[in-house]
mmCIF file of the N, C-alpha and C atoms, coordinates in Angstrom:
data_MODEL
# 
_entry.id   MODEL 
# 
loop_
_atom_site.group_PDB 
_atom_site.id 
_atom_site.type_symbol 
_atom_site.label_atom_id 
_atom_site.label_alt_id 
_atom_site.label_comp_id 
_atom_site.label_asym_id 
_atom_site.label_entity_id 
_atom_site.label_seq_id 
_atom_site.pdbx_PDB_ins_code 
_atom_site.Cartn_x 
_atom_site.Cartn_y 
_atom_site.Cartn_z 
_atom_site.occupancy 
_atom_site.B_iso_or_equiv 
_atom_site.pdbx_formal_charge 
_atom_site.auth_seq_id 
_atom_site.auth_comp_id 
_atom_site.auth_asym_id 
_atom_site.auth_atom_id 
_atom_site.pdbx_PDB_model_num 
ATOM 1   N N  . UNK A 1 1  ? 61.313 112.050 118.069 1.00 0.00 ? 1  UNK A N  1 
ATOM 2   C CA . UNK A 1 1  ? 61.156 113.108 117.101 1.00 0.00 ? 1  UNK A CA 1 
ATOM 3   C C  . UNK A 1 1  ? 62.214 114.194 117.295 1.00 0.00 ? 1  UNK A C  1 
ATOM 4   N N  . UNK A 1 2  ? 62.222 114.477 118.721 1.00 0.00 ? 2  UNK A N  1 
ATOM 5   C CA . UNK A 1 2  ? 63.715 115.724 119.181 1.00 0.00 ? 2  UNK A CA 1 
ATOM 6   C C  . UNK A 1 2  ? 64.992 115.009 118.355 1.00 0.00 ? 2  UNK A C  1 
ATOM 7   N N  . UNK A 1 3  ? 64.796 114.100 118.019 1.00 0.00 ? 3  UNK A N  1 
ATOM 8   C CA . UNK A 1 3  ? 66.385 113.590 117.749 1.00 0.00 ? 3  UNK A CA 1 
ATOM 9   C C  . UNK A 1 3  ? 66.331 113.274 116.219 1.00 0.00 ? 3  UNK A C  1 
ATOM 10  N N  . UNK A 1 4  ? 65.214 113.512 115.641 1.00 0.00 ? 4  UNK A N  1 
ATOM 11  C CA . UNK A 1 4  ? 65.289 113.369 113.867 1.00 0.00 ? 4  UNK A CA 1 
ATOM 12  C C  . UNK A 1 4  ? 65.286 115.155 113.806 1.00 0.00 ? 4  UNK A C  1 
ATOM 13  N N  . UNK A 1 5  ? 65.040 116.063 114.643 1.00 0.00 ? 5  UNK A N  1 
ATOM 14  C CA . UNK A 1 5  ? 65.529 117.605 114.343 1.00 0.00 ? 5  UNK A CA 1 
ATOM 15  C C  . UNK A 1 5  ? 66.370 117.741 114.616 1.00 0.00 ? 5  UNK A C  1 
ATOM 16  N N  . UNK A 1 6  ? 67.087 117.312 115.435 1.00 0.00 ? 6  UNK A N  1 
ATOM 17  C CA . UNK A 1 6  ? 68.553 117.551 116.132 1.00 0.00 ? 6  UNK A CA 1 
ATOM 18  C C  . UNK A 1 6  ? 69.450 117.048 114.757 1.00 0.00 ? 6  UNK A C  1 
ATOM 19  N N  . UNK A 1 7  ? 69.584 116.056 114.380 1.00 0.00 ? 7  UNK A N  1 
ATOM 20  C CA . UNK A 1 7  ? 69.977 115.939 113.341 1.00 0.00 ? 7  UNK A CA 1 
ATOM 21  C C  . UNK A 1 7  ? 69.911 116.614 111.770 1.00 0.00 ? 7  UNK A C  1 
ATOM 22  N N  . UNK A 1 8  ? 68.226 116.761 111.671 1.00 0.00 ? 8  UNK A N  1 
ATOM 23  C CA . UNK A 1 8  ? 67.853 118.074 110.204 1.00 0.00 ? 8  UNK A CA 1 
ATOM 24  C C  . UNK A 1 8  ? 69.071 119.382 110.682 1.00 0.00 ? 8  UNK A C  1 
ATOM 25  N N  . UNK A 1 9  ? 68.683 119.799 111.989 1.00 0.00 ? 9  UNK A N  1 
ATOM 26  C CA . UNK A 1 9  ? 69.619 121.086 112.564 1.00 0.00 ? 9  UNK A CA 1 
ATOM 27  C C  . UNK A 1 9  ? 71.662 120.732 112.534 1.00 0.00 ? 9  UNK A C  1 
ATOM 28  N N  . UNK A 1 10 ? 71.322 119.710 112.665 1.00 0.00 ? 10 UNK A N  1 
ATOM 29  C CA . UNK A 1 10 ? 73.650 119.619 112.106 1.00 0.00 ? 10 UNK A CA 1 
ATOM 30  C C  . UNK A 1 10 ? 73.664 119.314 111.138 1.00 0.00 ? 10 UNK A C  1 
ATOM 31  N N  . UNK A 1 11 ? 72.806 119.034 110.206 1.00 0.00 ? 11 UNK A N  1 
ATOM 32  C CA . UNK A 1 11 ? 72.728 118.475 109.133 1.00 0.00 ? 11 UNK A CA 1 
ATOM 33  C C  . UNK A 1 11 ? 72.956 120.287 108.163 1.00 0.00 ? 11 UNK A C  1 
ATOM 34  N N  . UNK A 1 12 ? 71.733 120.962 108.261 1.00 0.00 ? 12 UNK A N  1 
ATOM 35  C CA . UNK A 1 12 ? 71.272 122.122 107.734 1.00 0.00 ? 12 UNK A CA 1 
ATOM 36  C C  . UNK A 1 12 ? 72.275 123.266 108.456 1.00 0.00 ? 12 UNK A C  1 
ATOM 37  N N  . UNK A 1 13 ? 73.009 123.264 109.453 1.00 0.00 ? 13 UNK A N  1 
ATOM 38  C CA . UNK A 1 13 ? 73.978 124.100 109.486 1.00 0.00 ? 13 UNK A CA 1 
ATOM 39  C C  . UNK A 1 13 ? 75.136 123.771 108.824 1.00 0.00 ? 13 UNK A C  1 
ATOM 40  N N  . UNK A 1 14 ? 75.587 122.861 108.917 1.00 0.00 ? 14 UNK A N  1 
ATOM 41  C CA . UNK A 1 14 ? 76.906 122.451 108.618 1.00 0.00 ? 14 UNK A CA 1 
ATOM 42  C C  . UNK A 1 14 ? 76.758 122.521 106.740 1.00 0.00 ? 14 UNK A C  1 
ATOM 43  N N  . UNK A 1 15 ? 75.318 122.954 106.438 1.00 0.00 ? 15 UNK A N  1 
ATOM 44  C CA . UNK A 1 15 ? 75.479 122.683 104.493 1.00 0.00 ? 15 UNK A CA 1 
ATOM 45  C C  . UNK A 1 15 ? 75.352 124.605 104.641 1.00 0.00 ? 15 UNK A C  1 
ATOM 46  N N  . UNK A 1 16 ? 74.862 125.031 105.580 1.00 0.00 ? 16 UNK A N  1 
ATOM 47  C CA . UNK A 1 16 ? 74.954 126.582 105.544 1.00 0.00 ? 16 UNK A CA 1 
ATOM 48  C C  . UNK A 1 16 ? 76.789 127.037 105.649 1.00 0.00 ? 16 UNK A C  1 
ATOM 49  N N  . UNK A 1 17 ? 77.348 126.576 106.763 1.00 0.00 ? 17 UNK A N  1 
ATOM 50  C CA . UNK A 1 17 ? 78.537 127.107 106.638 1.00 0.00 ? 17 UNK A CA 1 
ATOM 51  C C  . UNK A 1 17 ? 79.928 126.323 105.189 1.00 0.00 ? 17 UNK A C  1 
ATOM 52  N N  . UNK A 1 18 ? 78.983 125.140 104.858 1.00 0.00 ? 18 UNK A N  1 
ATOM 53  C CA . UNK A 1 18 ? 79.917 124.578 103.407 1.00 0.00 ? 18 UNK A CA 1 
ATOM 54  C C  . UNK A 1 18 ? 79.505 125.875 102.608 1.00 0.00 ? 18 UNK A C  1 
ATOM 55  N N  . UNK A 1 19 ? 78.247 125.663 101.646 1.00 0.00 ? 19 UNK A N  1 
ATOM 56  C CA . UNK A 1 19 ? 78.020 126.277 100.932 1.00 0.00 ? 19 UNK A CA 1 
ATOM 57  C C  . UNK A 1 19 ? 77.891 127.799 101.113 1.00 0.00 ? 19 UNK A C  1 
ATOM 58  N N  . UNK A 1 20 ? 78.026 128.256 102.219 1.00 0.00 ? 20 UNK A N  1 
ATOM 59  C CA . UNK A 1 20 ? 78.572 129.759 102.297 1.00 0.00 ? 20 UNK A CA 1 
ATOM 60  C C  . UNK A 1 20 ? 79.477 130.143 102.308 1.00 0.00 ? 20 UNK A C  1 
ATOM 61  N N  . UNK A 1 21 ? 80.974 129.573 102.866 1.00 0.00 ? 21 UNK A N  1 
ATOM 62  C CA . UNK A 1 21 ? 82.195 129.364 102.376 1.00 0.00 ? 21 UNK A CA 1 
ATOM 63  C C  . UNK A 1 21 ? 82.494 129.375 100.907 1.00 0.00 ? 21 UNK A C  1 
ATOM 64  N N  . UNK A 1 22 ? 81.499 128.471 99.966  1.00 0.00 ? 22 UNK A N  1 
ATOM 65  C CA . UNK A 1 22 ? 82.134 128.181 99.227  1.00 0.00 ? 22 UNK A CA 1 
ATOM 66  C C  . UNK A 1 22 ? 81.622 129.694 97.988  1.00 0.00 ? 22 UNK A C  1 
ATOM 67  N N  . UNK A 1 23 ? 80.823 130.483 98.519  1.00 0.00 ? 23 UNK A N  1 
ATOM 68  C CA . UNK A 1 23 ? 80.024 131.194 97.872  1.00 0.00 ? 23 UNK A CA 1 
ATOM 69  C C  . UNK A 1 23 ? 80.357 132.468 97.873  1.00 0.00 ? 23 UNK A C  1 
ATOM 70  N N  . UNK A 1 24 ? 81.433 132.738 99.187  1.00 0.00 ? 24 UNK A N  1 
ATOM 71  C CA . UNK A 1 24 ? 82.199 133.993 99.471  1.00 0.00 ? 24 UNK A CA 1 
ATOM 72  C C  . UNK A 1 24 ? 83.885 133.708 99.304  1.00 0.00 ? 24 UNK A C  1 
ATOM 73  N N  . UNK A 1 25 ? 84.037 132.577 99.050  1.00 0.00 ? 25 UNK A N  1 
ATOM 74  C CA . UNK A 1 25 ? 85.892 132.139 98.649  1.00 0.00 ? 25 UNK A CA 1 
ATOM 75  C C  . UNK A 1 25 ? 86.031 132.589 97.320  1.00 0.00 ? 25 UNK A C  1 
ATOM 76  N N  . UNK A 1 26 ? 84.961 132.239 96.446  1.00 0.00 ? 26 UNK A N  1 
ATOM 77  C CA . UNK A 1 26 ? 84.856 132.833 95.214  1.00 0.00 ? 26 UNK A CA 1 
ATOM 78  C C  . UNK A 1 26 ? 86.794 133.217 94.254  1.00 0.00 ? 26 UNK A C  1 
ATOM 79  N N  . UNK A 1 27 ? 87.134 132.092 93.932  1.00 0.00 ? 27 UNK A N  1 
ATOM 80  C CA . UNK A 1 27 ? 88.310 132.502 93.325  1.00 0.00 ? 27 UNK A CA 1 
ATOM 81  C C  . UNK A 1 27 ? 88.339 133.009 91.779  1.00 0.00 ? 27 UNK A C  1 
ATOM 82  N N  . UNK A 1 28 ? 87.322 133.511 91.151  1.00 0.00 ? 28 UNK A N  1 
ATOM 83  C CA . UNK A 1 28 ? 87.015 134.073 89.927  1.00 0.00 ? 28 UNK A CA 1 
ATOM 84  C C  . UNK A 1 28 ? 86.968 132.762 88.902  1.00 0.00 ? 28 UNK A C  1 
ATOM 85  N N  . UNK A 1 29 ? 87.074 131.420 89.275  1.00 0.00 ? 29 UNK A N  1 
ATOM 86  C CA . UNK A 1 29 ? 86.664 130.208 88.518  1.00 0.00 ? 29 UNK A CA 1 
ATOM 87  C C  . UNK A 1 29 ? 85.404 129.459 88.317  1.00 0.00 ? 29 UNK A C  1 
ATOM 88  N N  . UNK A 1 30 ? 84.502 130.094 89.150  1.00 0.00 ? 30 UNK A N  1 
ATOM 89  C CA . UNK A 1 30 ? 82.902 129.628 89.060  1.00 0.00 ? 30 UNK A CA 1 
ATOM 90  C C  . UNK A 1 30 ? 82.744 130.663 88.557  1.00 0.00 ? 30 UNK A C  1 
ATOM 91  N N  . UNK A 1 31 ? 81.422 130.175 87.931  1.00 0.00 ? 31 UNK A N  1 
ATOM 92  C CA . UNK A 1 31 ? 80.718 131.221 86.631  1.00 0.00 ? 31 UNK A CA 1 
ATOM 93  C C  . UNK A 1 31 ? 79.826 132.303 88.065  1.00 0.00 ? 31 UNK A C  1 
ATOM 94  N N  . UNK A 1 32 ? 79.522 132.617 87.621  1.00 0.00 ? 32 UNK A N  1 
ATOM 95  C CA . UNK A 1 32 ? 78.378 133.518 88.577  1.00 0.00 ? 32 UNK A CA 1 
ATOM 96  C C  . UNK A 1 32 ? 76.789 132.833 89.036  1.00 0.00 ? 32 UNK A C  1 
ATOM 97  N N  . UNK A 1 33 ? 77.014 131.648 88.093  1.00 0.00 ? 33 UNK A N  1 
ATOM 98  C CA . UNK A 1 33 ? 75.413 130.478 88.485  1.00 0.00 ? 33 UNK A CA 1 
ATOM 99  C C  . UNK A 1 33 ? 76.016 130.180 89.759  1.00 0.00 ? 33 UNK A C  1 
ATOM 100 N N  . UNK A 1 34 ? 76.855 129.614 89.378  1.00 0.00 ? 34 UNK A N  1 
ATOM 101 C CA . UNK A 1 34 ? 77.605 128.887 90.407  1.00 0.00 ? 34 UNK A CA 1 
ATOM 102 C C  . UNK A 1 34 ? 77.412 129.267 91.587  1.00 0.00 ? 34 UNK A C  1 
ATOM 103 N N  . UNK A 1 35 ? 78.084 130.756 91.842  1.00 0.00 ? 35 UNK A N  1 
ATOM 104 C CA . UNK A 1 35 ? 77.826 131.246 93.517  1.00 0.00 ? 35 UNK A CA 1 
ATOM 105 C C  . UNK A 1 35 ? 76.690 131.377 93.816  1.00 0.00 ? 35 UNK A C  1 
ATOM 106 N N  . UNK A 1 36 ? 75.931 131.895 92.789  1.00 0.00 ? 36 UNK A N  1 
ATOM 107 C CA . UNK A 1 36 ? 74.285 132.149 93.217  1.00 0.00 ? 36 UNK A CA 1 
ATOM 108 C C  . UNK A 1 36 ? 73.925 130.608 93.700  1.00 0.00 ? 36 UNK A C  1 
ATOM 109 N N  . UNK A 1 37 ? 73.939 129.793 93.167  1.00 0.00 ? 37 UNK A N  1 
ATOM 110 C CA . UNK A 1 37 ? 73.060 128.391 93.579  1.00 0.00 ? 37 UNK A CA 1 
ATOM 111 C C  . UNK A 1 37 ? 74.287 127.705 94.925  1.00 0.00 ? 37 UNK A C  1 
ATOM 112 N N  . UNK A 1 38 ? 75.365 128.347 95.071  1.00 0.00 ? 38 UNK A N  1 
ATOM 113 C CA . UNK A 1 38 ? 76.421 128.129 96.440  1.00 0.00 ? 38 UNK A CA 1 
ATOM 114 C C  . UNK A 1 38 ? 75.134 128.651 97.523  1.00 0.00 ? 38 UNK A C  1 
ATOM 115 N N  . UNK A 1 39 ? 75.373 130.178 97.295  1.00 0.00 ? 39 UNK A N  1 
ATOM 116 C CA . UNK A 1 39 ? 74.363 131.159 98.031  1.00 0.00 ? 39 UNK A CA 1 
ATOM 117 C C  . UNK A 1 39 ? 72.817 130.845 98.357  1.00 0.00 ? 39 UNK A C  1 
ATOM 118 N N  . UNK A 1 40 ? 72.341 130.519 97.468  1.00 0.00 ? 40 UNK A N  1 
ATOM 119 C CA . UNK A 1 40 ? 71.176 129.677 97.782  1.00 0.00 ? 40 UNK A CA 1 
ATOM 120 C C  . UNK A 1 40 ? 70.888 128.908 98.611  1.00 0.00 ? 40 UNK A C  1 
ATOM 121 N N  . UNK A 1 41 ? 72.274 127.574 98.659  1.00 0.00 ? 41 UNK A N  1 
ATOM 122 C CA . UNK A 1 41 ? 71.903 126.759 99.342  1.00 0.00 ? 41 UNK A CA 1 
ATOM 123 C C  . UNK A 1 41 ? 72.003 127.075 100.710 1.00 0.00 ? 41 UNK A C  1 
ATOM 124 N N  . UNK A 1 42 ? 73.444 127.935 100.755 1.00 0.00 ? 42 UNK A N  1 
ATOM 125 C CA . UNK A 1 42 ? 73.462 128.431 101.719 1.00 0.00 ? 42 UNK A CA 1 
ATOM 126 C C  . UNK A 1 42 ? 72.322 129.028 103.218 1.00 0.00 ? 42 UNK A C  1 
ATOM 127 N N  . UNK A 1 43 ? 71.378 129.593 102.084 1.00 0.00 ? 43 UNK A N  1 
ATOM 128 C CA . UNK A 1 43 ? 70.391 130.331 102.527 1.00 0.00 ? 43 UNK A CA 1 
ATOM 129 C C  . UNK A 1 43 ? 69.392 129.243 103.108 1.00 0.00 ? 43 UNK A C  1 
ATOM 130 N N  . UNK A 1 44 ? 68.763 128.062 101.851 1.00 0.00 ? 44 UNK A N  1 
ATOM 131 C CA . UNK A 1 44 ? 68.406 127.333 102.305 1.00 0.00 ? 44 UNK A CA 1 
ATOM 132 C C  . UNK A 1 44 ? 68.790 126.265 103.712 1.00 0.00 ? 44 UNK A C  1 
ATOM 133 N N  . UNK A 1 45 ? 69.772 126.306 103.906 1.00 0.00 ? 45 UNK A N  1 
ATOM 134 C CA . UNK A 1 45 ? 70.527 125.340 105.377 1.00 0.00 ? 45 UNK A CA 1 
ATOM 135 C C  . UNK A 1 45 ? 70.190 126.735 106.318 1.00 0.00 ? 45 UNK A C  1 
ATOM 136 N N  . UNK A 1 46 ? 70.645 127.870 106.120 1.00 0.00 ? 46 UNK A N  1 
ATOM 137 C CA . UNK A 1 46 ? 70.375 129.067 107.752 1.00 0.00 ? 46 UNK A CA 1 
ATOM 138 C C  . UNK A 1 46 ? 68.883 129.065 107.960 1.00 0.00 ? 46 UNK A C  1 
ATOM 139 N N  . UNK A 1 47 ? 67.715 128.998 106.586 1.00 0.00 ? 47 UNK A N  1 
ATOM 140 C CA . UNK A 1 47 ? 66.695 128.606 107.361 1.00 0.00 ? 47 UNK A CA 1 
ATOM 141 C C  . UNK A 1 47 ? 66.164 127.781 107.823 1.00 0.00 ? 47 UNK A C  1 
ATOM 142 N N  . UNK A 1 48 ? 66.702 126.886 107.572 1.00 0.00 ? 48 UNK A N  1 
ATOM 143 C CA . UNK A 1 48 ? 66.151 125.423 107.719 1.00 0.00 ? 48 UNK A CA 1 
ATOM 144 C C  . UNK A 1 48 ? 67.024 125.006 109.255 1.00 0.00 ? 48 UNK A C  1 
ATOM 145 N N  . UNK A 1 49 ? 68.477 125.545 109.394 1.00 0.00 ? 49 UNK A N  1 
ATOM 146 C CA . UNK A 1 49 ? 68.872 125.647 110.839 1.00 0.00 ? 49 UNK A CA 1 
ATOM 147 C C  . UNK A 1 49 ? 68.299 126.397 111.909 1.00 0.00 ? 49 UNK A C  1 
ATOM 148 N N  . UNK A 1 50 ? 67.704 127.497 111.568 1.00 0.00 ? 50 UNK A N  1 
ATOM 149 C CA . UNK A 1 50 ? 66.891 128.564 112.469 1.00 0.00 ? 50 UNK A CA 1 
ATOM 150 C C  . UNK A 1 50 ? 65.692 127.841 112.583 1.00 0.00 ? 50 UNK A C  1 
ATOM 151 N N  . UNK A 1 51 ? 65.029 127.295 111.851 1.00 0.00 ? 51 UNK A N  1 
ATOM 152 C CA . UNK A 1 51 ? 63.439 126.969 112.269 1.00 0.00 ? 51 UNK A CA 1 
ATOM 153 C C  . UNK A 1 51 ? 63.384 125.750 112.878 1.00 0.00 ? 51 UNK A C  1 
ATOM 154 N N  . UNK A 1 52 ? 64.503 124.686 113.007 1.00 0.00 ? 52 UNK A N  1 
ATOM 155 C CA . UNK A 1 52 ? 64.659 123.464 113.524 1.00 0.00 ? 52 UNK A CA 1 
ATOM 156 C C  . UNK A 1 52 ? 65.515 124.284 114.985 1.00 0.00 ? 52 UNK A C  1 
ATOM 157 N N  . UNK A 1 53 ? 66.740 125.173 115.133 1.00 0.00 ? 53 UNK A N  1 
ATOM 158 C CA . UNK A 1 53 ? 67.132 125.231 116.355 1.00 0.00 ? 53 UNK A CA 1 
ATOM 159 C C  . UNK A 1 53 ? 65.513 125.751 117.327 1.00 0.00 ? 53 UNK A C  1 
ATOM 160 N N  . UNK A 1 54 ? 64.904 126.352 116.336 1.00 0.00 ? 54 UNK A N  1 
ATOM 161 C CA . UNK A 1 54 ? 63.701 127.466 117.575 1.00 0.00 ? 54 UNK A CA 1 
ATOM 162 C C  . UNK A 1 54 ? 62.709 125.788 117.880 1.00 0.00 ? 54 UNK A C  1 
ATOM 163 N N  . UNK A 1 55 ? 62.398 125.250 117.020 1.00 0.00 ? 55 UNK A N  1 
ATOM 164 C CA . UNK A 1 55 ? 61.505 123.911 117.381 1.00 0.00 ? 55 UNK A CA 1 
ATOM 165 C C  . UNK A 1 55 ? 62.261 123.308 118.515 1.00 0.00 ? 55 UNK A C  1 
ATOM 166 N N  . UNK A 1 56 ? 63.748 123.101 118.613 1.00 0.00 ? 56 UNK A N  1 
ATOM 167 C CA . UNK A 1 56 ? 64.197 122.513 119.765 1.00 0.00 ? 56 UNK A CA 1 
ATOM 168 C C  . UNK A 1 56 ? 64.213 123.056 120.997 1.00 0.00 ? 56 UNK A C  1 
ATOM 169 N N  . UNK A 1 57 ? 64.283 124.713 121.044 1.00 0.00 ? 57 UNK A N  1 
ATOM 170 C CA . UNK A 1 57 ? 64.562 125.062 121.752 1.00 0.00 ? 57 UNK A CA 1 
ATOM 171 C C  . UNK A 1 57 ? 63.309 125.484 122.597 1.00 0.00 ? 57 UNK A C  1 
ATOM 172 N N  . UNK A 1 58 ? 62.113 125.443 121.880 1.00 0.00 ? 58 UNK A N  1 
ATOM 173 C CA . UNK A 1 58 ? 60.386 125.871 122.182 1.00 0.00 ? 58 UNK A CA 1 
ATOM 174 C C  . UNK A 1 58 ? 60.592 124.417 123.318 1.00 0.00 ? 58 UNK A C  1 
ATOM 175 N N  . UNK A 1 59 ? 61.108 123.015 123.097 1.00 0.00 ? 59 UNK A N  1 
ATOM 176 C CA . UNK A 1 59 ? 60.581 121.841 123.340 1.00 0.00 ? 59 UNK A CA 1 
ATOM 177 C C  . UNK A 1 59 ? 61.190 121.626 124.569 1.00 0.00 ? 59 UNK A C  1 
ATOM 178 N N  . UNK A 1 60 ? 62.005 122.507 124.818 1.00 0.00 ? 60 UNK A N  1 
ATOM 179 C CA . UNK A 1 60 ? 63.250 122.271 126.244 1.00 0.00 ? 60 UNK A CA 1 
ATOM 180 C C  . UNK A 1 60 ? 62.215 123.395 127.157 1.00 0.00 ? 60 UNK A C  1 
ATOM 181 N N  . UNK A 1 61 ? 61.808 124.033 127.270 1.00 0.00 ? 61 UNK A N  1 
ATOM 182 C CA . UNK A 1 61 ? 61.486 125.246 127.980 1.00 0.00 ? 61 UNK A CA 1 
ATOM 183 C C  . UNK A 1 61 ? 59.858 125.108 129.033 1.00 0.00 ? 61 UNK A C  1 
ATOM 184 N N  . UNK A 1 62 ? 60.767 124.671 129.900 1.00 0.00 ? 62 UNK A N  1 
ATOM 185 C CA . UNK A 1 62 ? 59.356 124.323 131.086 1.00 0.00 ? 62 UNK A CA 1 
ATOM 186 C C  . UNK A 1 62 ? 58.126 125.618 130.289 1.00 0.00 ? 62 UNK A C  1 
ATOM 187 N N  . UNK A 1 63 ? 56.822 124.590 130.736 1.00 0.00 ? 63 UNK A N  1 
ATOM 188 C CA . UNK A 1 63 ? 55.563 125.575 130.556 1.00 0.00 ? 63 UNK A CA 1 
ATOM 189 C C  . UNK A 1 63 ? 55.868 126.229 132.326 1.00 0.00 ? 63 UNK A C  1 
ATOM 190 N N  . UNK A 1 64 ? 54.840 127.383 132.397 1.00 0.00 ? 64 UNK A N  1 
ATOM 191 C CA . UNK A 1 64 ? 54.723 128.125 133.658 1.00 0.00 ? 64 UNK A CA 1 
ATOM 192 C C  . UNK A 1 64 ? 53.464 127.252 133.807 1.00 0.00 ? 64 UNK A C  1 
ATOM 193 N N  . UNK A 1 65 ? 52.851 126.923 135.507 1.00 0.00 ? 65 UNK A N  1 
ATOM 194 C CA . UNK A 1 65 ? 51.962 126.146 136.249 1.00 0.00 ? 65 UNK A CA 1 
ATOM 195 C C  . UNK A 1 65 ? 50.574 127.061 135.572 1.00 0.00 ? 65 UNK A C  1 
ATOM 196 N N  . UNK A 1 66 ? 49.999 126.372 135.010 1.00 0.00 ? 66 UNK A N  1 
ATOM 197 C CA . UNK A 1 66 ? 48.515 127.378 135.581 1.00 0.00 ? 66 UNK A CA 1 
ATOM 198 C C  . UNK A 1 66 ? 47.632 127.574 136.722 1.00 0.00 ? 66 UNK A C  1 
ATOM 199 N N  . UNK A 1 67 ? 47.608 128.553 137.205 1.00 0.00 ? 67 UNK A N  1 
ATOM 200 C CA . UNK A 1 67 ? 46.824 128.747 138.622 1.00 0.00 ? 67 UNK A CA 1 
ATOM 201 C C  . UNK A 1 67 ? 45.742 128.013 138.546 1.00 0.00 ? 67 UNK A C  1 
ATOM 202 N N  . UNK A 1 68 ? 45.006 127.626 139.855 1.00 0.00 ? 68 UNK A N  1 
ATOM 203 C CA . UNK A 1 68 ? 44.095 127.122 140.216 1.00 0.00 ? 68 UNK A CA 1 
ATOM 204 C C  . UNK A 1 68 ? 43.193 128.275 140.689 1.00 0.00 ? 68 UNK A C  1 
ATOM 205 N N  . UNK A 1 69 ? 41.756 127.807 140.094 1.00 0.00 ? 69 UNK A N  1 
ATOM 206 C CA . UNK A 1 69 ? 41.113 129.036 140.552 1.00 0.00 ? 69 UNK A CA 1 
ATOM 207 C C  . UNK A 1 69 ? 40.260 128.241 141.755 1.00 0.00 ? 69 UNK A C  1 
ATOM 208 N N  . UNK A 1 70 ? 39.859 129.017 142.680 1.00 0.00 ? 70 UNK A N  1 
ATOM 209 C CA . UNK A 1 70 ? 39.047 129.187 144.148 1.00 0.00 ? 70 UNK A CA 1 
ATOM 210 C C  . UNK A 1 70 ? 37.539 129.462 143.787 1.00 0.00 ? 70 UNK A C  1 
ATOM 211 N N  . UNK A 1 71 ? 36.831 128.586 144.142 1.00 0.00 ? 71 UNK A N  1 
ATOM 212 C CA . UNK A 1 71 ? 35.199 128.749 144.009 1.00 0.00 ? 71 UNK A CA 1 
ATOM 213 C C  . UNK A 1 71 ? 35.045 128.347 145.052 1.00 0.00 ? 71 UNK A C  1 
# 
């Protein structure tokens, strides 16, 4: 399963830094839909990279021992 997020996560960054590039290059030849739905997607890949990097990174992180209690 770590390795079908690991993938959503290069997958969903790499469409955040396309389509955000392509949304701030803006050479006055896209209509204004255009950047908005660039921007969008954009948006859509940074969250979709943030909530898959924090799932990976929750999954790496030793738990602390729980004490044993004394009776």
């Amino acid at each position: 399963m770590n390795k079908l997020i690991a993938l959503m996560n290069v997958i969903a960054w790499s469409g955040f830094w396309a389509f955000g590039y392509i949304a701030l290059t803006d050479t006055g030849e896209m209509t204004s839909q255009r950047v908005l739905i660039a921007a969008a997607l954009a948006g859509a890949g940074f969250l979709t990279g943030m909530f898959t990097y924090i799932r990976l990174s929750n999954t790496y992180t030793p738990k602390p021992p729980v004490p044993k209690e004394d009776n």
